[in-house]
Residue, then its C-alpha position, 0 to 999 in steps of 0.5 A: x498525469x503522475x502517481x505516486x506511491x511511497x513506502x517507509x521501508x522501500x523505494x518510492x515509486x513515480x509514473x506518468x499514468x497517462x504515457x505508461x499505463x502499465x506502470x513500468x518506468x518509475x520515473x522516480x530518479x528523472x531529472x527532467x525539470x517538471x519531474x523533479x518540480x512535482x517529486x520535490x511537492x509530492x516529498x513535501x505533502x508527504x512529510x506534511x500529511x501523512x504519518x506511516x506511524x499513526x496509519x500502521x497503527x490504526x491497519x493493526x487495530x483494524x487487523x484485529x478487529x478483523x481478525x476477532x470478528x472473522x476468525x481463520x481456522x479449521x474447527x476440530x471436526x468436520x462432518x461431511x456425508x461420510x462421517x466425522x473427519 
C-alpha cells in the first residue's frame, strides 16, 4: 500500500506504508515498474482534483476566523494572588 503526499513548493513524497511503517524511504524517484504505474496516476489525480490555490485560500479564511473567534495575546494586566502584574 503506498502514500502520497504532495507539496506545491516542496518534494513530493511517496512510501510503501505497509513495508516502511516509519516512512523513511521515499519511494518517489524509484523506477520499478508498479512504482512509476501508481506516481504517474496519483500525478495525474492530482492535477485533475485538487487545486493548491483554492485550498490555500479557503486555510486563510479559516485561519482568520480562527484567529477572531480565539484571539492570541497577553491582556495588559494580569491579577494573581499578590496583585496586578
Amino acid at each position: 500500500m503506498l502514500k502520497s503526499q504532495s507539496f506545491r513548493d516542496a518534494p513530493n513524497l511517496l512510501f510503501n506504508i505497509k513495508n516502511d511503517l516509519n516512512e523513511q524511504k521515499n519511494l518517489i524517484d524509484s523506477t520499478k515498474s508498479e512504482v512509476v504505474k501508481v506516481k504517474e496516476y496519483l500525478r495525474q489525480h492530482i492535477k485533475d482534483t485538487f487545486n493548491f490555490d483554492e485550498v490555500e485560500q479557503k486555510r486563510i479564511k479559516w485561519t482568520n476566523r480562527l484567529a477572531e473567534k480565539f484571539p492570541l495575546g497577553i491582556p495588559k494586566t494580569i491579577k494573581d494572588g499578590m496583585g496586578i502584574i
